[in-house]
N, CA and C of each residue as an Amber inpcrd file, in Angstrom:
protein
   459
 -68.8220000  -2.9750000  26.8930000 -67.8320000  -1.9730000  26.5550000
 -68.2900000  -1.2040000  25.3100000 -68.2760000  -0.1810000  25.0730000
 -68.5790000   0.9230000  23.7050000 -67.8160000   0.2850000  23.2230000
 -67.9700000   0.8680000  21.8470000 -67.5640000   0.7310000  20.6990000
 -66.7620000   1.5670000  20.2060000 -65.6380000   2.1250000  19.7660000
 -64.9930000   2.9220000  19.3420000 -65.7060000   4.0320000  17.9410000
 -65.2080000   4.7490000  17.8310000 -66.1750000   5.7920000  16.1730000
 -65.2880000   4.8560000  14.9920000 -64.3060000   4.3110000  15.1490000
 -63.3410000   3.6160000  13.8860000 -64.3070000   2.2820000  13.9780000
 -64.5210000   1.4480000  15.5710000 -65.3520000   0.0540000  15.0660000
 -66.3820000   0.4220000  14.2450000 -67.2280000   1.6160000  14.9290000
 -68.6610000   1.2330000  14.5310000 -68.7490000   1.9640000  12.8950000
 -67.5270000   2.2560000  12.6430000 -67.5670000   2.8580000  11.0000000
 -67.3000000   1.3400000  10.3610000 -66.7850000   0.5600000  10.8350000
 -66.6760000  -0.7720000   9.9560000 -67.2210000  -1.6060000  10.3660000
 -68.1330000  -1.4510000  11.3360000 -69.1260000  -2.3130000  11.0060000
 -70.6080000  -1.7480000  10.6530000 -70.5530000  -0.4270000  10.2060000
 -71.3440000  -0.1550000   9.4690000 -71.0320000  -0.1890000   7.8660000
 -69.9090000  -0.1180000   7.5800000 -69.7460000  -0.6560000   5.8250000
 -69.6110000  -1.7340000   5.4950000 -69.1020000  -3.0810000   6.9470000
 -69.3750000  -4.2530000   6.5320000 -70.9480000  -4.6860000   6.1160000
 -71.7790000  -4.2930000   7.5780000 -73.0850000  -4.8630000   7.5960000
 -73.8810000  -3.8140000   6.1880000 -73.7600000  -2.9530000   6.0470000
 -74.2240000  -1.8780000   4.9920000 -74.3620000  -2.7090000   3.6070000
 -72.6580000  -3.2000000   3.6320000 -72.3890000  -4.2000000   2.1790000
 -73.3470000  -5.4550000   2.4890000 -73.3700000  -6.1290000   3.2060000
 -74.0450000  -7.3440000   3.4600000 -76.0660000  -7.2180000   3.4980000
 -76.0830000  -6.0800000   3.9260000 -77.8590000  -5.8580000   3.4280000
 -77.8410000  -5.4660000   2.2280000 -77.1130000  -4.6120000   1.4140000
 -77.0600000  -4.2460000  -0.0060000 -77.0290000  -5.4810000  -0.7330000
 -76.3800000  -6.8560000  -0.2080000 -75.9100000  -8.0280000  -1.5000000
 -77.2030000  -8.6650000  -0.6930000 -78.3810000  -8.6420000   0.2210000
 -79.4530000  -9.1560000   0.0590000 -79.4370000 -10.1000000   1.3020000
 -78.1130000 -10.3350000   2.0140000 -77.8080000 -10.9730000   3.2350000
 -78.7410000 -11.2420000   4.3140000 -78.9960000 -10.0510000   4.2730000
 -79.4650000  -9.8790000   6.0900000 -80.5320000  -8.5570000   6.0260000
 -81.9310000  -8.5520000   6.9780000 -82.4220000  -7.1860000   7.3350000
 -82.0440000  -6.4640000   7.8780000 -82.3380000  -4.8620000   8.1720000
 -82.1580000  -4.1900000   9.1160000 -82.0190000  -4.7590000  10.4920000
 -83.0410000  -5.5060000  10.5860000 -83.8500000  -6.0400000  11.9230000
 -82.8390000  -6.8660000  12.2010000 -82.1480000  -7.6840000  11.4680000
 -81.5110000  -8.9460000  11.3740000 -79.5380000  -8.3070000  12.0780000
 -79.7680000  -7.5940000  11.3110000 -78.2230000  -6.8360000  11.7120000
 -77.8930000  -6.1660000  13.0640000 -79.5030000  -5.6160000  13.2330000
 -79.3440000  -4.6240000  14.8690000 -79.2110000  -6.0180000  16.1320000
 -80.0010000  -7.1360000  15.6070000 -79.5470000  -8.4170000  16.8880000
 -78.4210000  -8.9290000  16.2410000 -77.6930000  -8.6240000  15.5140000
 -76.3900000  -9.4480000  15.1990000 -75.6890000  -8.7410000  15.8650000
 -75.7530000  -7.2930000  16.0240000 -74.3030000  -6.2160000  15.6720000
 -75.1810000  -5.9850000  17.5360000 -75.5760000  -6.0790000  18.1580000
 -76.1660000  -5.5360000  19.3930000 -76.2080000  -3.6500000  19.1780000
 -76.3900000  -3.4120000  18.1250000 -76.6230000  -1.9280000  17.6240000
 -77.6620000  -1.4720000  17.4600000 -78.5170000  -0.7120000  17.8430000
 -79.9330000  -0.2090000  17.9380000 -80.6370000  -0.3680000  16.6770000
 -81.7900000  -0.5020000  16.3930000 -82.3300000  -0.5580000  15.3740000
 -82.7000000   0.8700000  14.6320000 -83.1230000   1.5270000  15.7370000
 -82.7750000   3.3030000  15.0160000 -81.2180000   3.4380000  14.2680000
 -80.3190000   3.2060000  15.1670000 -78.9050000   3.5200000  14.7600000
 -79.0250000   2.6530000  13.3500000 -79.3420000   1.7420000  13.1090000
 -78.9960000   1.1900000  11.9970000 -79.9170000   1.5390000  10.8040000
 -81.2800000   1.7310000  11.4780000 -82.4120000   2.9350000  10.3890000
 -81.4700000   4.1140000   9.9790000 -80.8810000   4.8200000  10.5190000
 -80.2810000   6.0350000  10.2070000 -79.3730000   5.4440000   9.3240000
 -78.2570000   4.9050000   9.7760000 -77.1720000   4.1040000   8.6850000
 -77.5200000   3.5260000   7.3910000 -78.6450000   3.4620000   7.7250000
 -79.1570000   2.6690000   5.7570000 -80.0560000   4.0100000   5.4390000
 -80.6650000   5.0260000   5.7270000 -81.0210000   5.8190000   5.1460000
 -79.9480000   7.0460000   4.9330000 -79.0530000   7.0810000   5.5410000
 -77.5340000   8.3460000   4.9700000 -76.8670000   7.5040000   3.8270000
 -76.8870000   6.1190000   4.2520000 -76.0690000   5.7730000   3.7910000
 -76.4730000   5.2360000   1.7160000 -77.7340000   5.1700000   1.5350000
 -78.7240000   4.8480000   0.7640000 -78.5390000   3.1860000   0.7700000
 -79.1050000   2.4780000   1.8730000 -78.6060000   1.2110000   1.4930000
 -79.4200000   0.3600000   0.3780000 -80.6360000   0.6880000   0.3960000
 -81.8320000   0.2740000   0.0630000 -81.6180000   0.8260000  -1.8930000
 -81.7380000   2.2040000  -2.1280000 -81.1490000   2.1500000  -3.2730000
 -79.8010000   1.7990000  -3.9400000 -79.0090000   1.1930000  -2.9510000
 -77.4290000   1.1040000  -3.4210000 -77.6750000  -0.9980000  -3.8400000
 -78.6030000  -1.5360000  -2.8680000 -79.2150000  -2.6900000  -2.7630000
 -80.1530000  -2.7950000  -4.4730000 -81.1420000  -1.8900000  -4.6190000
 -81.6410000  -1.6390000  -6.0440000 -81.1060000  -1.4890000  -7.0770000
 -79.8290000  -1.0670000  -7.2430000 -79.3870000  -0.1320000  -8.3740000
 -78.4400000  -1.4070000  -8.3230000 -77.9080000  -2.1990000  -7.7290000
 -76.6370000  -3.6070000  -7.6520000 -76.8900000  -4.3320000  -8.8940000
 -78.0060000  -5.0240000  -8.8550000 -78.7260000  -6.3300000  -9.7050000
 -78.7260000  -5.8820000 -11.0790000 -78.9100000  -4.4000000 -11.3780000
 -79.3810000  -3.8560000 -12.6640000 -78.1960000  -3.6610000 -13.0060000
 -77.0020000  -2.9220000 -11.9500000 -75.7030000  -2.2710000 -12.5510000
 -74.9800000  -3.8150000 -12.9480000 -74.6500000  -5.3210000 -12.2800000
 -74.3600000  -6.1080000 -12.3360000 -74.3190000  -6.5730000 -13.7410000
 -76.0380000  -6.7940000 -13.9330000 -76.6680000  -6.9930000 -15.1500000
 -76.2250000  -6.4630000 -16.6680000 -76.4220000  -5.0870000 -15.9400000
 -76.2240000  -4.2220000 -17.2660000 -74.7590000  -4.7360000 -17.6860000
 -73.6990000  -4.1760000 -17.1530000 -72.0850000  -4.9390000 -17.1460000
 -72.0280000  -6.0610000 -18.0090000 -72.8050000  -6.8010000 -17.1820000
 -72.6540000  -8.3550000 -18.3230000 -73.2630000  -8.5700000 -19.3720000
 -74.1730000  -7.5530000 -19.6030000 -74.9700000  -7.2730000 -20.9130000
 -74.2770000  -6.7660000 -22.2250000 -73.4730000  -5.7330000 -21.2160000
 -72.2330000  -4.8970000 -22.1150000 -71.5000000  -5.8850000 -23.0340000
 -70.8840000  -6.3040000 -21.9090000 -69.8580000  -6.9760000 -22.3840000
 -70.0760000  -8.4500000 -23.7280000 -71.1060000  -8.5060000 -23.4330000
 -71.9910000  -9.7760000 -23.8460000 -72.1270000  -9.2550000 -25.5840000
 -72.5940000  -8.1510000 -25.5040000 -73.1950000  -7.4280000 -26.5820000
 -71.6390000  -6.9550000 -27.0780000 -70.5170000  -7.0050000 -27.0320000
 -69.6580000  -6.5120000 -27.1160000 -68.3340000  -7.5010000 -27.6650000
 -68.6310000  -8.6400000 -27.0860000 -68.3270000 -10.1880000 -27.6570000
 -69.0530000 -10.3790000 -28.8370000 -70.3040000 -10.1410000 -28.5780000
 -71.1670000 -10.6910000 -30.2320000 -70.8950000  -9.5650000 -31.4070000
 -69.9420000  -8.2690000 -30.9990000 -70.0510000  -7.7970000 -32.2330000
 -68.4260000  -8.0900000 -32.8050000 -68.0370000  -8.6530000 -31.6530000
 -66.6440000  -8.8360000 -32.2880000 -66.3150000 -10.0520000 -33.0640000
 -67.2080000 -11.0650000 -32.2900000 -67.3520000 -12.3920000 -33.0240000
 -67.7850000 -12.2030000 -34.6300000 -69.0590000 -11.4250000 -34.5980000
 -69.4310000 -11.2040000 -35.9460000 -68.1330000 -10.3040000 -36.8710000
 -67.6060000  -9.7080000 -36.2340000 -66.4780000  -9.2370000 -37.2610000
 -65.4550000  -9.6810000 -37.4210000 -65.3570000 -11.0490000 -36.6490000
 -64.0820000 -11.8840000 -36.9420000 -64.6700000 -12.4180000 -38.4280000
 -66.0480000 -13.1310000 -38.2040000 -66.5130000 -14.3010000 -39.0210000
 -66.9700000 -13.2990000 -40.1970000 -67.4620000 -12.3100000 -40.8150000
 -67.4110000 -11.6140000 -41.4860000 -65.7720000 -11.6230000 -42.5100000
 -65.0670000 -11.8600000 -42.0480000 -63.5950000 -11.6580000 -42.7940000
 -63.5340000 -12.8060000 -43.6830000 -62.8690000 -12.9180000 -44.6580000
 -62.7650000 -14.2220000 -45.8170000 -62.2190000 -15.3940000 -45.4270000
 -62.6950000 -16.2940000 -46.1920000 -62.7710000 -17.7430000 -45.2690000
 -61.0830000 -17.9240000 -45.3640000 -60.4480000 -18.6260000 -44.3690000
 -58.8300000 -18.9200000 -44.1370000 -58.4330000 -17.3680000 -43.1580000
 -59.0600000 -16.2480000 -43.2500000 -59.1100000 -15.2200000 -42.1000000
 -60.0000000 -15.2700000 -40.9230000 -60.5030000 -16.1130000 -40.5590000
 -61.4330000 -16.0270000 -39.6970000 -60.5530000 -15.9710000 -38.2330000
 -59.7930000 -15.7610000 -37.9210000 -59.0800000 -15.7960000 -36.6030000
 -58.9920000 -14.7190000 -36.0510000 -58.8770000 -14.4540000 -34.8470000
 -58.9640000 -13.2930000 -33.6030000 -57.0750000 -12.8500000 -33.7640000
 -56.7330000 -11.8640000 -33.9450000 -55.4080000 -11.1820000 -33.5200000
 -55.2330000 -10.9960000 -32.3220000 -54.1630000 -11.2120000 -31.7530000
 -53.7250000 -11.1800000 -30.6200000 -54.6070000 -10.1540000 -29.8730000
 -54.6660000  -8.9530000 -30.1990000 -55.4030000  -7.8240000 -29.5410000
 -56.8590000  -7.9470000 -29.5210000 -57.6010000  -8.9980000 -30.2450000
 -58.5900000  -9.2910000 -30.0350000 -59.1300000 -10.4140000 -29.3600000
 -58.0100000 -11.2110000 -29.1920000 -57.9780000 -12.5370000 -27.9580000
 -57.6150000 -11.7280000 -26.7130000 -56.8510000 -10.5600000 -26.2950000
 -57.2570000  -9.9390000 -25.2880000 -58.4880000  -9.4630000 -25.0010000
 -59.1970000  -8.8530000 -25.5860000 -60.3280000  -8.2350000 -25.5580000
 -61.1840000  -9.0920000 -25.2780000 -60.9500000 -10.2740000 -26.1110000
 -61.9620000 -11.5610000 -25.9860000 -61.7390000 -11.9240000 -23.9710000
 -60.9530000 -12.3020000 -23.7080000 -60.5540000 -12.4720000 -22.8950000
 -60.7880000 -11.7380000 -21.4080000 -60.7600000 -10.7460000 -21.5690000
 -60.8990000  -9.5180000 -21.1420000 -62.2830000  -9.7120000 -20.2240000
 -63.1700000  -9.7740000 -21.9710000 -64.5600000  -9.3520000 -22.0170000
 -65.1990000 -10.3340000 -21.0520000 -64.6810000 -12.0650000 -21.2080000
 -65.0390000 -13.0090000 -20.5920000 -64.9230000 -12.7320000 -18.9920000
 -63.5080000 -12.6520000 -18.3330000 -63.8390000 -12.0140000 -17.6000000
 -64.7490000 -11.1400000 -16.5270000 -65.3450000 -10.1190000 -17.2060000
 -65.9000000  -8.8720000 -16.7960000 -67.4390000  -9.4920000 -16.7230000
 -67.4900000 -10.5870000 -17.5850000 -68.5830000 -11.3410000 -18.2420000
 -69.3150000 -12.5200000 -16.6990000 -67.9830000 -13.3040000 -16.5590000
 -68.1200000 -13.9470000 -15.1980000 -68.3870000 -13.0490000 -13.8970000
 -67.6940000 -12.1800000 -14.1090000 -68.1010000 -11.3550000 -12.6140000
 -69.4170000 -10.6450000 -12.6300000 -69.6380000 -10.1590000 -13.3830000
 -70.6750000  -9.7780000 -13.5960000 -72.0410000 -10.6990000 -13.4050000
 -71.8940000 -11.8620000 -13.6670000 -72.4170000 -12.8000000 -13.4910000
 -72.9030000 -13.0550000 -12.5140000 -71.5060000 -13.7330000 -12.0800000
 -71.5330000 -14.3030000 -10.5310000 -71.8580000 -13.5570000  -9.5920000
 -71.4930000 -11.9020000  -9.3120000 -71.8140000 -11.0890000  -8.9330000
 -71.0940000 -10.9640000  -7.6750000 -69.7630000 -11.1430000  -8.2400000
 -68.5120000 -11.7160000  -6.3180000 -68.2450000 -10.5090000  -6.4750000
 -67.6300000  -9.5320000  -5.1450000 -67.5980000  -7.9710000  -4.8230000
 -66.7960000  -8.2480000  -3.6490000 -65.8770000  -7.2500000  -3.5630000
 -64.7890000  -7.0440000  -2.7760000 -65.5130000  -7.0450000  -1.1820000
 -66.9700000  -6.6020000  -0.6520000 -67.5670000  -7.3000000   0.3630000
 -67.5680000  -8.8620000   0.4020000 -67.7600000  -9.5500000  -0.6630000
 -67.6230000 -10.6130000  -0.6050000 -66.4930000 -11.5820000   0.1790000
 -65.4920000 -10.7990000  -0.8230000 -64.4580000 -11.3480000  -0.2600000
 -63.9500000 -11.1820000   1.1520000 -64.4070000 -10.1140000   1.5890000
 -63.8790000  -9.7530000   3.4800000 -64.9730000 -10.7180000   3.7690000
 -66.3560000 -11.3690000   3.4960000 -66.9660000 -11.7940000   4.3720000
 -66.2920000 -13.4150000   4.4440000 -65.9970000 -13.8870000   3.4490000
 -65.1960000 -15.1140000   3.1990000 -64.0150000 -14.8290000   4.2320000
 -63.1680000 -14.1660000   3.9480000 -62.2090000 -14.0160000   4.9540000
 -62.9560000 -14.3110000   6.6590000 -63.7150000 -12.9190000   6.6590000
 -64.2430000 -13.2350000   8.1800000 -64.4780000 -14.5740000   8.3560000
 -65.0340000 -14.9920000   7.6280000 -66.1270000 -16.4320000   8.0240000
 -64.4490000 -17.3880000   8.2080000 -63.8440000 -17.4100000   7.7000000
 -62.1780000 -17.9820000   7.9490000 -61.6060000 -17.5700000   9.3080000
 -61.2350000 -16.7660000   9.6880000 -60.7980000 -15.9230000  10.2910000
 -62.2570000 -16.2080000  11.8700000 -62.9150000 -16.7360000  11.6400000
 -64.1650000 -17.3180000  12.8350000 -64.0550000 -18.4910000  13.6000000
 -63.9790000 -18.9640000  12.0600000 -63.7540000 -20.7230000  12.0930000
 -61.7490000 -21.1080000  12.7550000 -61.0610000 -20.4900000  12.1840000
 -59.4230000 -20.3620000  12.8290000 -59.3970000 -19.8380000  14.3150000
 -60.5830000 -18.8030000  14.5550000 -60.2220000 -18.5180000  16.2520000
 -60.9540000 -19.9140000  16.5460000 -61.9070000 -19.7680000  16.4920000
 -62.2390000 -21.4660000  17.3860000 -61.3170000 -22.5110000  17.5340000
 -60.5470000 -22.8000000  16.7950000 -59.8300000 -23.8110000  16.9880000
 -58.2100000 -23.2050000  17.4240000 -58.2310000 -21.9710000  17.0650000
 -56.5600000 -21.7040000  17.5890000 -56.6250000 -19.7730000  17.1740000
 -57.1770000 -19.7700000  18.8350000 -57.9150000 -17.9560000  19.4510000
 -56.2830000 -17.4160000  19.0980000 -55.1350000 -18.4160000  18.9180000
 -53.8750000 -16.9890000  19.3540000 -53.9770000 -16.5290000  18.2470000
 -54.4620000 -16.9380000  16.9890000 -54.1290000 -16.4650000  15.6920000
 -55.3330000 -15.3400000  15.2160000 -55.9870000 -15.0950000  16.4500000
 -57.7380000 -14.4690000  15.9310000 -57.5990000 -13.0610000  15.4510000
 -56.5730000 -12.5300000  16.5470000 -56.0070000 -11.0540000  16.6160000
 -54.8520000 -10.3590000  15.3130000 -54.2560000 -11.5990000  15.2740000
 -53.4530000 -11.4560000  14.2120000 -53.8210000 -11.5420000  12.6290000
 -54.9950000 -12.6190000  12.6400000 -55.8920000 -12.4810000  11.6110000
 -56.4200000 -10.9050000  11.0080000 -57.4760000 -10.9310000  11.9530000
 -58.2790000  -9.6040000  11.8240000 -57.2800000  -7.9940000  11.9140000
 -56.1840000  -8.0560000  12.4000000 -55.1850000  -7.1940000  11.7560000
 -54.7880000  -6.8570000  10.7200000 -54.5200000  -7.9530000  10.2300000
 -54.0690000  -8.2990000   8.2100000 -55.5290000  -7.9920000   7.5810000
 -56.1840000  -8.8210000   7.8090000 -57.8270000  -8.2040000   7.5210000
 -57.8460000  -6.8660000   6.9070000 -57.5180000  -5.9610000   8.2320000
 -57.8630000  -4.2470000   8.2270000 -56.7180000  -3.9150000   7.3760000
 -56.1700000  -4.5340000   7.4800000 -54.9230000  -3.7380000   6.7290000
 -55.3080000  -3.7930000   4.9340000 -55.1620000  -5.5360000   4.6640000
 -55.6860000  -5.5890000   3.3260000 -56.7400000  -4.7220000   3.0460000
 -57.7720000  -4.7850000   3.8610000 -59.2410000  -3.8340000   3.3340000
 -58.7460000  -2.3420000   2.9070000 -58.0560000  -1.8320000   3.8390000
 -57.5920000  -0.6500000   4.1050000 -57.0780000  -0.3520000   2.5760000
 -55.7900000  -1.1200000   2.2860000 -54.9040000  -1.1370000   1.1600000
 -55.8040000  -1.2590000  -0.3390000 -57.0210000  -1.6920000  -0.2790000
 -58.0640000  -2.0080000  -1.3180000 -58.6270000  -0.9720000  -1.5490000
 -59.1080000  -0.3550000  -0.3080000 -59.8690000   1.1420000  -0.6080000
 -59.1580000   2.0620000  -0.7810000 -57.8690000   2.0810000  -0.2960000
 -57.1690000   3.0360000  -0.6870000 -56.8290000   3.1770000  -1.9400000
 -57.0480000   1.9050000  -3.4190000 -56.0800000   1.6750000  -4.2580000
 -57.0330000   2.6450000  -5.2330000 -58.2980000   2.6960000  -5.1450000
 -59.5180000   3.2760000  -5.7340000 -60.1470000   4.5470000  -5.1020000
 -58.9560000   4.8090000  -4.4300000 -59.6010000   6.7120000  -4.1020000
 -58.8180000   7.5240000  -5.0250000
């Protein structure tokens, strides 16, 4: 059966995200997705997957570098203050906080692809054992995704 123009748009930004985080090849995706290997050459070259894949590790990096560098100047200007002042103000235990944060993700390098693929991989493992819920799954799925991208346009 074809594919609809709405499937094959999401499963070209799923699989797109999943060669960008280092997942899978071209080659690897066209026998997953039964999608041509041209079709999917074209999709990573419009789509820049290969530089969007390059530019990840550094933008990741950089982020946690920021933030890193951004903790150490605040630390130093706590401890700089006279001894019995050395404590963070509320607005700087946010920041602290904050920074940690931005600090772990950056890190870890977890991305809202991530999280749909976790879902899927749930949502795989639940149809196997109980198919009535498979449809109803992957509904909420589209919807959440939907509601995510929408929140950042």
């Amino acid at each position: 059966m074809a594919k609809t123009k709405d499937e094959l748009n999401r499963i070209r930004e799923r699989w797109g995200e999943r060669f960008i985080r280092g997942d899978y090849t071209q080659a690897e995706i066209s026998e997953l997705t039964g999608i041509s290997q041209k079709t999917i050459s074209v999709w990573a070259r419009t789509d820049q997957w290969q530089e969007r894949k390059n530019n990840r590790v550094g933008t990741m990096q950089l982020i946690g570098e920021q933030a890193s560098a951004e903790m150490e100047e605040l630390n130093r200007a706590i401890q700089a203050r006279p001894e019995g002042l050395r404590y963070a103000t509320s607005e700087e235990c946010n920041i602290k906080l904050k920074n940690l944060k931005v600090i772990q993700l950056a890190f870890a390098g977890v991305t809202f692809p991530d999280i749909i693929d976790v879902c899927e991989k749930i949502i795989k493992f639940t149809g196997k054992n109980h198919p009535e819920f498979r449809e109803t799954m992957l509904s909420i799925l589209d919807k959440f995704q939907q509601e995510e991208q929408n929140r950042y346009k």
